[in-house]
TIKE-535871 format. One record per atom (N, C-alpha, C): residue in one letter; x, y, z. Coordinates in steps of 0.05 Angstrom, whole numbers, padded with zeros to 5 digits, always signed. Example, Ala and Ser with C-alpha at 12.3 -4.5 7.8 and 13.67 -1.06 7.14 Angstrom:
residues 2
A+00264-00114+00156
A+00246-00090+00156
A+00264-00066+00156
S+00257-00045+00142
S+00273-00021+00143
S+00258+00001+00157
//
This chain:
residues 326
X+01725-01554+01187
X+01696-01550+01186
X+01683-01574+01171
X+01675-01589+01188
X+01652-01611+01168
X+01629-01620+01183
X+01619-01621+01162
X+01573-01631+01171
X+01579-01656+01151
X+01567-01681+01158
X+01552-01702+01150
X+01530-01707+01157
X+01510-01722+01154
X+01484-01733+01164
X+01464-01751+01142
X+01457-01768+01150
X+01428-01776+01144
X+01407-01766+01143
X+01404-01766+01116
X+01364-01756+01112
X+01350-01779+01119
X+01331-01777+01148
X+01310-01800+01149
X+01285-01796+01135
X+01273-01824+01127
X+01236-01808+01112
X+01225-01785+01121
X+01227-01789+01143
X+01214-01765+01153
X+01216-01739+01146
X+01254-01739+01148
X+01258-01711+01149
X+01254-01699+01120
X+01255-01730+01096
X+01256-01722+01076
X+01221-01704+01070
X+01207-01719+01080
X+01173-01712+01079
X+01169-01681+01088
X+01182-01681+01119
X+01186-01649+01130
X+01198-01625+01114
X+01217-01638+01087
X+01235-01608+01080
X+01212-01610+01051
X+01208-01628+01042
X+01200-01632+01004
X+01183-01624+01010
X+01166-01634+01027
X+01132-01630+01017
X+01117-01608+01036
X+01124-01608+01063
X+01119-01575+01083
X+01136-01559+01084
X+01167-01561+01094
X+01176-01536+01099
X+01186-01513+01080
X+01195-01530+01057
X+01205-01517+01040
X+01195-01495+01011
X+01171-01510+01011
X+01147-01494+00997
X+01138-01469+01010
X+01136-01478+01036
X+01132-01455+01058
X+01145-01431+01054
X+01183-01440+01061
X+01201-01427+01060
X+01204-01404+01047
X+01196-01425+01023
X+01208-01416+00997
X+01195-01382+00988
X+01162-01385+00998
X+01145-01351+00993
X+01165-01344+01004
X+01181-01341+01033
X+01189-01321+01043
X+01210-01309+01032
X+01223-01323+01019
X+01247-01316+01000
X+01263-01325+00983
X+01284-01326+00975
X+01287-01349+00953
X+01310-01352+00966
X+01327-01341+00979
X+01361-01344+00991
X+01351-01337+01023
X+01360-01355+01037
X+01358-01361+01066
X+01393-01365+01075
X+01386-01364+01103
X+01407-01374+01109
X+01399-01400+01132
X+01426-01425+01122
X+01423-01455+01143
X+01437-01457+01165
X+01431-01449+01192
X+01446-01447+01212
X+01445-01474+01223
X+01466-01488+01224
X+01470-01525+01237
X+01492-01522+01259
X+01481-01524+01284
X+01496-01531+01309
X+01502-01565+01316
X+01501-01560+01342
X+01508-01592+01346
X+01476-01605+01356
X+01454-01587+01362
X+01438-01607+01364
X+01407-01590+01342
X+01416-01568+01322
X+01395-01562+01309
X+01399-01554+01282
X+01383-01560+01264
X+01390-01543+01236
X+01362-01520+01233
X+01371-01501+01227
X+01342-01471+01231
X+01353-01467+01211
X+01330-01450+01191
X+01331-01438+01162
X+01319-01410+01179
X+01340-01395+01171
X+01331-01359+01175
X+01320-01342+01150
X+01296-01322+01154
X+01303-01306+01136
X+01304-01281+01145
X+01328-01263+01136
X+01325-01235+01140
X+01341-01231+01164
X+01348-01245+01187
X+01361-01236+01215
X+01386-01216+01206
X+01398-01220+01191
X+01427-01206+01194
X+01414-01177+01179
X+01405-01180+01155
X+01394-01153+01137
X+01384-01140+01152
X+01362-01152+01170
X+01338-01138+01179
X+01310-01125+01163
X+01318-01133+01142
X+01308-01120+01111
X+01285-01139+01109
X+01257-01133+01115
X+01237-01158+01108
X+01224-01177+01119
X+01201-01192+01122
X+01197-01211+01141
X+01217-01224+01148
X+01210-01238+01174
X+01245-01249+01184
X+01216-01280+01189
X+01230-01298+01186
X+01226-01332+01196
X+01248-01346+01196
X+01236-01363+01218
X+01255-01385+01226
X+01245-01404+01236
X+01251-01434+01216
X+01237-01451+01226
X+01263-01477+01235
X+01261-01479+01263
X+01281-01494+01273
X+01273-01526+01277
X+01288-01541+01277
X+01287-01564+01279
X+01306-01581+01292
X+01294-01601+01314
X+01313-01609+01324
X+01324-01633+01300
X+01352-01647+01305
X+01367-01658+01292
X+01352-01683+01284
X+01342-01694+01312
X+01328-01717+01312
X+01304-01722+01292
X+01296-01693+01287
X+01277-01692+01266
X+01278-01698+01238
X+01297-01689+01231
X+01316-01692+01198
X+01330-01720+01198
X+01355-01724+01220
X+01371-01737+01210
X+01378-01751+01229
X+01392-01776+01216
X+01405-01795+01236
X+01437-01787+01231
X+01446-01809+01241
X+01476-01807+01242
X+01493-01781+01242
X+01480-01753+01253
X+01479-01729+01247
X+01512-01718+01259
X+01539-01715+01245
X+01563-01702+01263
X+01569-01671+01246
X+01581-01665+01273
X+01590-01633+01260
X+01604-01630+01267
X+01634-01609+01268
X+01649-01603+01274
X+01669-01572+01266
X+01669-01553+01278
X+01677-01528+01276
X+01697-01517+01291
X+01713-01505+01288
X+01732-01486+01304
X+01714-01461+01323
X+01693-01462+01308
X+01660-01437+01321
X+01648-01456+01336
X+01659-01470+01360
X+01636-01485+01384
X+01615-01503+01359
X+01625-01513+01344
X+01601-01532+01329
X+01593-01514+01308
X+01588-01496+01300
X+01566-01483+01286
X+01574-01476+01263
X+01562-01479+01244
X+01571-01467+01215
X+01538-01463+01206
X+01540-01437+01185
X+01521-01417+01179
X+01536-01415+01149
X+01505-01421+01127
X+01518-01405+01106
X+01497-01393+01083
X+01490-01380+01063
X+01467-01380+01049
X+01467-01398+01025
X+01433-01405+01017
X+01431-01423+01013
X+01408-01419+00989
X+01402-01423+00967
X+01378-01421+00956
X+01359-01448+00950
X+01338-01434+00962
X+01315-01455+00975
X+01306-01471+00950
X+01298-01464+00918
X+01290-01473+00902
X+01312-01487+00888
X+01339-01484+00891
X+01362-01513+00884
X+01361-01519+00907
X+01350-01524+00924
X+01361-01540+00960
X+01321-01563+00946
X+01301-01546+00929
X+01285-01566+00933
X+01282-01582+00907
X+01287-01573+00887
X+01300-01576+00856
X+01329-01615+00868
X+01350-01597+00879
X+01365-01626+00892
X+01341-01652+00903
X+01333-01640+00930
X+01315-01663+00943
X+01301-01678+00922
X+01284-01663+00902
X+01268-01682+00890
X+01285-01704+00872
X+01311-01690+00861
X+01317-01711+00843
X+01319-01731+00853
X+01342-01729+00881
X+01354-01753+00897
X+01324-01767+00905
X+01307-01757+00915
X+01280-01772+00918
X+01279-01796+00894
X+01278-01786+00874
X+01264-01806+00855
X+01289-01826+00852
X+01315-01821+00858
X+01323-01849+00856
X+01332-01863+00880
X+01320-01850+00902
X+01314-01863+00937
X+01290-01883+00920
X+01262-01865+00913
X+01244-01881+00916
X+01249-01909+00886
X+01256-01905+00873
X+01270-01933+00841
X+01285-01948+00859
X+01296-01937+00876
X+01323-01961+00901
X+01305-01975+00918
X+01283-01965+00931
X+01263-01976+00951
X+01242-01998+00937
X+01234-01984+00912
X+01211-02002+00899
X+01223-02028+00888
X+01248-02026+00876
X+01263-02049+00872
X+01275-02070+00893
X+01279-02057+00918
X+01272-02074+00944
X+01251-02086+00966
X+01235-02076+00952
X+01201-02082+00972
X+01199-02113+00978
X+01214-02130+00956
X+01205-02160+00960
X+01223-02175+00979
X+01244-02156+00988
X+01266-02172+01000
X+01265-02162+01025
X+01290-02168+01046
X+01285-02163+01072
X+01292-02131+01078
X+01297-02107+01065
X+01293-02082+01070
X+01316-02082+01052
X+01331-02046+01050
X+01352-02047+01032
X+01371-02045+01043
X+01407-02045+01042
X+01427-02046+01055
X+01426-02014+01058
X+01446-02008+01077
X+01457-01981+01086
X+01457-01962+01052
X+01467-01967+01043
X+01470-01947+01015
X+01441-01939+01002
X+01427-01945+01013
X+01399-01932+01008
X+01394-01901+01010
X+01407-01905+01046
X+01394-01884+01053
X+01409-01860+01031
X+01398-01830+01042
X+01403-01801+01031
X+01426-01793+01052
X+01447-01778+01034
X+01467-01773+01054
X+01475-01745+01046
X+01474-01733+01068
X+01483-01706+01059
X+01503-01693+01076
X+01531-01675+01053
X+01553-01676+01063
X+01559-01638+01060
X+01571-01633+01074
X+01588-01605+01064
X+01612-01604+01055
X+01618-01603+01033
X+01642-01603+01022
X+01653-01580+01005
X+01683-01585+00990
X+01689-01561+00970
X+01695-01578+00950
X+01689-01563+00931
X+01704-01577+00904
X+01709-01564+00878
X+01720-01562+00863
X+01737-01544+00841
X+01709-01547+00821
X+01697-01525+00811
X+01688-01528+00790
X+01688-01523+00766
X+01678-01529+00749
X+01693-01528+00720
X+01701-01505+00713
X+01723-01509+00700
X+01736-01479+00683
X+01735-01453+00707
X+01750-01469+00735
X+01747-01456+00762
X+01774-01461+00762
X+01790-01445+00783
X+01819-01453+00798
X+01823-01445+00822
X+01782-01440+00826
X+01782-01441+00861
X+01765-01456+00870
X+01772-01471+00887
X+01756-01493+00901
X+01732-01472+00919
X+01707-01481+00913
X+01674-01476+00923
X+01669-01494+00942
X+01642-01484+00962
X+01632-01495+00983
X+01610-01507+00970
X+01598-01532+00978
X+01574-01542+00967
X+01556-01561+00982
X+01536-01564+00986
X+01522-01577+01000
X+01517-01604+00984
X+01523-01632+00988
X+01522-01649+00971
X+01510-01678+00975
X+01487-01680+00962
X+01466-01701+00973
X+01473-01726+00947
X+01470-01756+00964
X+01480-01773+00951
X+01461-01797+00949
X+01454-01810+00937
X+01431-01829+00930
X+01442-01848+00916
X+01451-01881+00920
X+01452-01896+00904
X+01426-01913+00907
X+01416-01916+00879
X+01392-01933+00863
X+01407-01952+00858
X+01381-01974+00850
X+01396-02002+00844
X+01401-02006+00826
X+01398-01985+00797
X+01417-01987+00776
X+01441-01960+00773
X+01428-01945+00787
X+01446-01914+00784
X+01454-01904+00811
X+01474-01892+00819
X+01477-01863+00838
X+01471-01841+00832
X+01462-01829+00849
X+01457-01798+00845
X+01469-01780+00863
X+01485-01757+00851
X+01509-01740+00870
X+01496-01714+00858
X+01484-01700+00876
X+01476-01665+00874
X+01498-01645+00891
X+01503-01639+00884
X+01518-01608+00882
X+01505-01583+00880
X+01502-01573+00908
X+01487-01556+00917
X+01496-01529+00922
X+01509-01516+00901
X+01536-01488+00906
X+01507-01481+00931
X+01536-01469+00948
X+01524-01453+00977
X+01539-01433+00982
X+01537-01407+00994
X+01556-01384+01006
X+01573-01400+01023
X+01597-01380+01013
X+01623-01390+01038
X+01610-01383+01064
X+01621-01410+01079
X+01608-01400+01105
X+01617-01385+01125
X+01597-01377+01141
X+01601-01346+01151
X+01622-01352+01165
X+01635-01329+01173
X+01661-01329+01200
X+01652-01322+01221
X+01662-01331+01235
X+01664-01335+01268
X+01650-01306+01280
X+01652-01281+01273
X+01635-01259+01281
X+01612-01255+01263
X+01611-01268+01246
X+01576-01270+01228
X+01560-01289+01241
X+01566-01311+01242
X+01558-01330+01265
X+01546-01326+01289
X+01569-01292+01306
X+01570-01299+01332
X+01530-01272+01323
X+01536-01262+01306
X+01513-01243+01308
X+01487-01253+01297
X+01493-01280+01284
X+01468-01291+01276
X+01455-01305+01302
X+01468-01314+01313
X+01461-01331+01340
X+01451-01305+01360
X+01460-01278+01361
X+01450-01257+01371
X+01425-01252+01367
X+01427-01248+01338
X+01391-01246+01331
X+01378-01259+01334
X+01385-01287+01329
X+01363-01306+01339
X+01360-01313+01364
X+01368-01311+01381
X+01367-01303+01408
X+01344-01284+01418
X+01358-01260+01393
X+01324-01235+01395
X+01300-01244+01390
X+01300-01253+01374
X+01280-01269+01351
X+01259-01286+01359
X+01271-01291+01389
X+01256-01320+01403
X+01238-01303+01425
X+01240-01275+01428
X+01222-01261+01458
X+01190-01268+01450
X+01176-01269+01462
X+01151-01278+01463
X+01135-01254+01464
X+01116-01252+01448
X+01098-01229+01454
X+01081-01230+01479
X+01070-01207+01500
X+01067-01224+01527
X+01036-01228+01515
X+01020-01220+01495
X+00983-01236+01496
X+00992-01243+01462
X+00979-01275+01465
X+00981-01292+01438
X+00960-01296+01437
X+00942-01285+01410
X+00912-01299+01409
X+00915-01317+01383
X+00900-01349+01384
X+00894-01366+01369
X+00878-01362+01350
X+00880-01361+01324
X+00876-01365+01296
X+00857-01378+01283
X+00839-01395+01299
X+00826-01419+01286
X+00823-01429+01262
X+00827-01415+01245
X+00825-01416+01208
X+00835-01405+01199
X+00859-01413+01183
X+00875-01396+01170
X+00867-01392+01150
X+00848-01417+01138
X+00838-01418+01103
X+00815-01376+01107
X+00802-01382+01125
X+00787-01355+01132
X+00801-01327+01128
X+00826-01334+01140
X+00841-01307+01148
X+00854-01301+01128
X+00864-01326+01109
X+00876-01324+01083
X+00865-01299+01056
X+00836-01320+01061
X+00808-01304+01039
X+00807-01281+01040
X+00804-01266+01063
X+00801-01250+01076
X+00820-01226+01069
X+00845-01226+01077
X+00868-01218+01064
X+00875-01216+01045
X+00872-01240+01026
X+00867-01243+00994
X+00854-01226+00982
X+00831-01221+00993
X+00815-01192+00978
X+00813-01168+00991
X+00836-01159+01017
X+00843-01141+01024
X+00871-01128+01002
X+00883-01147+01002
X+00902-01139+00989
X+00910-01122+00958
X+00880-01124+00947
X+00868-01100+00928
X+00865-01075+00936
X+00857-01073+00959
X+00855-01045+00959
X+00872-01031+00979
X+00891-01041+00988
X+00916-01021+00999
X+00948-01034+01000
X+00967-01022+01006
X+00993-01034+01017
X+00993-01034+01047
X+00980-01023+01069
X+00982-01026+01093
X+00952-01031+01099
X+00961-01043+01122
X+00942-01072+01147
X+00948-01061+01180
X+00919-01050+01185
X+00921-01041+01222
X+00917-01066+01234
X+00934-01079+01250
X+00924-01106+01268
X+00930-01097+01293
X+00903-01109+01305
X+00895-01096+01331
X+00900-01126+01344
X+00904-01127+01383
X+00898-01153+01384
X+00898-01142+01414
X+00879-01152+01433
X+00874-01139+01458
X+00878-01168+01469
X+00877-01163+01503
X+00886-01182+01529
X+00857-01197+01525
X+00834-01183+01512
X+00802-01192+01519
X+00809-01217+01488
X+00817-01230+01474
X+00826-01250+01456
X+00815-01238+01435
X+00814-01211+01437
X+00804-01198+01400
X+00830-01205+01381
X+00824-01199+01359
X+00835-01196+01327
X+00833-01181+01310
X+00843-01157+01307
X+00818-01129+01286
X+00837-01134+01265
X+00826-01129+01243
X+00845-01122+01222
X+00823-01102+01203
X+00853-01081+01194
X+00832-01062+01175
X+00854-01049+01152
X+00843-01041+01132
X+00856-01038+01113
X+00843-01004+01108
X+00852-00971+01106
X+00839-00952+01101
X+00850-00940+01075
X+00835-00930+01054
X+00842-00918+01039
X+00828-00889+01039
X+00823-00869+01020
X+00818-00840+01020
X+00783-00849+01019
X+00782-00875+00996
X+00759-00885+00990
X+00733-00903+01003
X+00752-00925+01019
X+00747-00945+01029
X+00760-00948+01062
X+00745-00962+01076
X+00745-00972+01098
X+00735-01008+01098
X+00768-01023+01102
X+00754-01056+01102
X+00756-01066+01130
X+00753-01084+01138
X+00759-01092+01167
X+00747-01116+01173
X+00763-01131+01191
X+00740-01154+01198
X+00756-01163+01231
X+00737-01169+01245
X+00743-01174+01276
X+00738-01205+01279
X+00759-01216+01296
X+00757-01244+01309
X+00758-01242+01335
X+00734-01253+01350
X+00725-01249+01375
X+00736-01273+01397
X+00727-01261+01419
X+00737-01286+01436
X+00757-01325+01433
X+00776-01307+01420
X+00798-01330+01405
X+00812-01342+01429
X+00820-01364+01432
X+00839-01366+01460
X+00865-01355+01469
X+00874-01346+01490
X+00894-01332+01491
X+00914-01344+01504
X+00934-01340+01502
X+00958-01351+01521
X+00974-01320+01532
X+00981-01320+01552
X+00997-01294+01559
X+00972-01288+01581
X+00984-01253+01574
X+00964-01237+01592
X+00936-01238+01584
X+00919-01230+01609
X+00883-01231+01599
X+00879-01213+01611
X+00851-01204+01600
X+00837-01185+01616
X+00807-01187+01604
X+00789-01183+01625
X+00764-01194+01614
X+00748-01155+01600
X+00729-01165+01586
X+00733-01135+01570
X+00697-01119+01582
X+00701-01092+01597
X+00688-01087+01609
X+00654-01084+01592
X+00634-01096+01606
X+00605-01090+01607
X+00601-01071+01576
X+00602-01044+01593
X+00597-01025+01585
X+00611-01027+01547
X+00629-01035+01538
X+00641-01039+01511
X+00632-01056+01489
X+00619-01076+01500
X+00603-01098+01482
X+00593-01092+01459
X+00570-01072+01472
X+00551-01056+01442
X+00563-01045+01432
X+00592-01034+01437
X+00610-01016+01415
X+00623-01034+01393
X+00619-01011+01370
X+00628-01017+01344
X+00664-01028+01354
X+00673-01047+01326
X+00695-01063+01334
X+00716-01036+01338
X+00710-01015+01313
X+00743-01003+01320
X+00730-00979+01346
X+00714-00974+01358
X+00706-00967+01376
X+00717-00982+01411
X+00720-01006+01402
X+00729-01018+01429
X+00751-01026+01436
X+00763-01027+01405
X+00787-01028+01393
X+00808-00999+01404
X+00795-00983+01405
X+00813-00954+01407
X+00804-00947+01446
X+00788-00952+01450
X+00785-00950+01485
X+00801-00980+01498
X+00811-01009+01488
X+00818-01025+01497
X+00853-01011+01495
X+00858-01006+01472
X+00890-00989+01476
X+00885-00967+01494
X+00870-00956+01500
X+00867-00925+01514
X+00875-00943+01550
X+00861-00962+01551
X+00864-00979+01574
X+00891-00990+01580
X+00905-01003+01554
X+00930-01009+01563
X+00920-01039+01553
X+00896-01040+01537
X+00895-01076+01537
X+00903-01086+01521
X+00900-01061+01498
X+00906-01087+01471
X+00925-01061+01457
X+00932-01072+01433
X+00960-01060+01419
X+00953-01060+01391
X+00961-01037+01378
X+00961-01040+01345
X+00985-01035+01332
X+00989-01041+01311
X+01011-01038+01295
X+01002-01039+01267
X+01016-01022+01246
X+01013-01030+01219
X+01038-01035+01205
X+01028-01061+01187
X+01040-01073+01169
X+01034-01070+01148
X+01054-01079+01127
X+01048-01084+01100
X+01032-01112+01088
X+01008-01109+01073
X+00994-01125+01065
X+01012-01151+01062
X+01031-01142+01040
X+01046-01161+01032
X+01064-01184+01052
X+01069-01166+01070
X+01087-01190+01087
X+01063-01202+01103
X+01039-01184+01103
X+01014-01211+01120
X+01015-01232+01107
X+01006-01230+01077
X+01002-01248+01057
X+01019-01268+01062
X+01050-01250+01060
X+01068-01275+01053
X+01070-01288+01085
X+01066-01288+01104
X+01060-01299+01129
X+01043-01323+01133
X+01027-01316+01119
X+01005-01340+01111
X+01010-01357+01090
X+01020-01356+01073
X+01031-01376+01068
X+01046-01407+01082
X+01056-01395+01097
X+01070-01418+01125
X+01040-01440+01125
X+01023-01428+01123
X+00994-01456+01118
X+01012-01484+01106
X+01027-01475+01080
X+01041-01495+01064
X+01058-01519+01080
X+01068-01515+01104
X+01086-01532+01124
X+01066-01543+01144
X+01035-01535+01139
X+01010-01550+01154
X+01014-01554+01180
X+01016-01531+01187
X+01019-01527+01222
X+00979-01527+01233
X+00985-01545+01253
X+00965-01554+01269
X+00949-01522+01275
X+00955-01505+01289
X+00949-01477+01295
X+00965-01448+01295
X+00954-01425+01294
X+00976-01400+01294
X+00963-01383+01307
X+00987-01377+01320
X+00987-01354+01342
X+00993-01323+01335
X+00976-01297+01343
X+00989-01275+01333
X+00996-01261+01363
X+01006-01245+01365
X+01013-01224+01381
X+01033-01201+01361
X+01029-01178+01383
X+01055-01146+01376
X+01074-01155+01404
X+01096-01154+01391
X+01113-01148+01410
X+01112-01119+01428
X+01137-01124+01446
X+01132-01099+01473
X+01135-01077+01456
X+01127-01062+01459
X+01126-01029+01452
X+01128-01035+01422
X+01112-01054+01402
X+01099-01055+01386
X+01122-01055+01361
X+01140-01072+01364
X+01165-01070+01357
X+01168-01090+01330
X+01140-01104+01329
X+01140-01130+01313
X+01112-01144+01308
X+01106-01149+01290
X+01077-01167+01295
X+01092-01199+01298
X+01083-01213+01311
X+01092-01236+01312
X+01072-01263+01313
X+01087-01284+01291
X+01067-01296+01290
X+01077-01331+01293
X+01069-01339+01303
X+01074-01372+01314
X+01062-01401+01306
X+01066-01410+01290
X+01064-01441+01289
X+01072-01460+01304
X+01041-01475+01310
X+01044-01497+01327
X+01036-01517+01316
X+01059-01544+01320
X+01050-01567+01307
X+01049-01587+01323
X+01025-01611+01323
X+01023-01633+01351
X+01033-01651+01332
X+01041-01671+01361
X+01057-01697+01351
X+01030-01708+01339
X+01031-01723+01313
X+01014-01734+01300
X+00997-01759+01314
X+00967-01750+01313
X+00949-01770+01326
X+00950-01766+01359
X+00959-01734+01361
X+00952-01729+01392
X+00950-01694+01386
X+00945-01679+01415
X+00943-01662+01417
X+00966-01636+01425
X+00982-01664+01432
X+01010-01655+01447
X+01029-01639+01431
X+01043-01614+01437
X+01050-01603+01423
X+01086-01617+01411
X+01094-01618+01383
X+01122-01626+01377
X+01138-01609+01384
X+01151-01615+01399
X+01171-01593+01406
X+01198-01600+01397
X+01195-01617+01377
X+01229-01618+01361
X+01229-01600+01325
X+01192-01589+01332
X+01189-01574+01305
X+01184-01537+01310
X+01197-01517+01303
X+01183-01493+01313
X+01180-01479+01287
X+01161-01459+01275
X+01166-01440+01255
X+01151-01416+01259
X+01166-01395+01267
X+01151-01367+01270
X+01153-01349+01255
X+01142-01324+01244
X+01154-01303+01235
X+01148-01278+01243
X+01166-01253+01241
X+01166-01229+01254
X+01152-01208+01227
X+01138-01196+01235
X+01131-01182+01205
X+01147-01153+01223
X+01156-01137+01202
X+01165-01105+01209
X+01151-01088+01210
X+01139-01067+01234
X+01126-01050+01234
X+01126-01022+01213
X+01111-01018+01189
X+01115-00987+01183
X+01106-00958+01203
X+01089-00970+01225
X+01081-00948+01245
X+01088-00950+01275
X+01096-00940+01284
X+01112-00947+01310
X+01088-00957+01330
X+01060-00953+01325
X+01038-00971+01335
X+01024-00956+01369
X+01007-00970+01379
X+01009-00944+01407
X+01003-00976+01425
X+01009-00972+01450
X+00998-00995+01454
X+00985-00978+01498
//
């Protein structure tokens, strides 16, 4: 079993400064699934216990010189904790960037610049069993820097074969996705819902609605996003419903078969929104079929166009507490 690769700028920019902050709300221990042409950070697939995300990336994105090799068809899976995976990056950062600044005047820097990151074992102290570790390497032009990253033994060949199962699940598409336009809005919004209950009704019809409501014994909160763009199924929303109040059109558009509700926990909305942190261009919501999931999608364009990156994906599944009607 061995992974090597190159951290390019980029990928270093993609994990330090968006994905990993991101990540990190969703949980503190993930697991790093690396094939032969992707590395995806999971959370929750195997537990089932909790928001689940996964933000995949193609190789080309992260790393150069990228090899793997497994007795499991390429793949090795193991867990990982996100705040020493971002605690490592920064250090090796600062003596990438002392190695670069000390080369700015010359013709670039030799190969030993770059960030190299290895999977290895190694005995650790006052140990007499050799550990798995993820291990990033940086020589500066007066120092090296070697991080040691303890990681879970990696999974076996039937943990693997069921992680690749779930994520398989993980990828169905909700069939109506309505667009988000402001997350900073939807954030606020939520932010001061999240005082007055633990559960969130999200409504979301074929006509590009958005309901969200929060009920207590005391209080009734709610706020509707209208004609959002949709991808999937449509349906245009009849005449006669217009002048009706939101959860009014809201409860005859399910009676129709148009739109779908489910309730969640405040908390995993919240922590959903967070993903803002990895500065995704737009987000998509839908319920899965028979309301099995709220699901929610980040989309990021290749920079300085409109076009979508498709070597970047990050979604997450929030868990239903009500089986929902749709």
């Amino acid at each position: 079993m061995k992974f090597k690769a190159f951290l390019t700028d980029n990928g270093v920019n993609l994990l330090e400064k968006r994905f990993l902050p991101a990540l990190e709300k969703m949980g503190k221990i993930c697991h790093l699934y690396l094939t032969r042409d992707h590395a995806i950070f999971l959370h929750n697939l195997l537990n089932g216990d909790g928001i689940q995300s996964i933000a995949q990336f193609r190789k080309e994105a992260l790393f150069d010189d990228y090899r793997i090799s497994s007795q499991n068809d390429d793949r090795i899976a193991f867990a990982i904790d996100l705040s020493l995976l971002q605690r490592a990056l920064r250090s090796i950062i600062a003596v990438y960037t002392e190695f670069s600044a000390s080369h700015s005047g010359g013709a670039g820097g030799p190969p030993s610049s770059r960030l190299q990151i290895k999977l290895v074992k190694k005995l650790p102290p006052h140990s007499q069993q050799p550990m798995p570790f993820l291990t990033f390497e940086s020589k500066g032009y007066k120092s090296a820097v070697i991080q040691d990253l303890p990681i879970s033994k990696p999974l076996s060949r039937s943990d693997v074969l069921e992680l690749q199962a779930a994520l398989d699940m993980a990828q169905d598409i909700p069939r109506t996705l309505v667009q988000v336009p402001d997350m900073n809005q939807l954030q606020n919004f939520v932010d001061r819902m999240k005082h007055v209950g633990d559960l969130i009704n999200v409504s979301i019809s074929k006509y590009g609605d958005l309901h969200l409501q929060i009920s207590t014994t005391l209080i009734t909160l709610g706020a509707e996003f209208q004609k959002l763009v949709r991808i999937g199924e449509q349906a245009d929303m009849p005449v006669g419903d217009q002048n009706l109040s939101a959860q009014s059109r809201t409860d005859r558009a399910i009676q129709r078969g148009d739109a779908m509700t489910v309730q969640v926990s405040v908390k995993h909305f919240f922590k959903s929104l967070q993903c803002h942190l990895a500065k995704p261009d737009c987000a998509f919501y839908g319920i899965a079929v028979e309301g099995a999931c709220l699901t929610v999608i980040f989309q990021f364009f290749i920079p300085g166009t409109r076009q979508t990156d498709k070597s970047i994906s990050l979604h997450c599944r929030l868990p239903v507490l009500d089986p929902g009607s749709s």
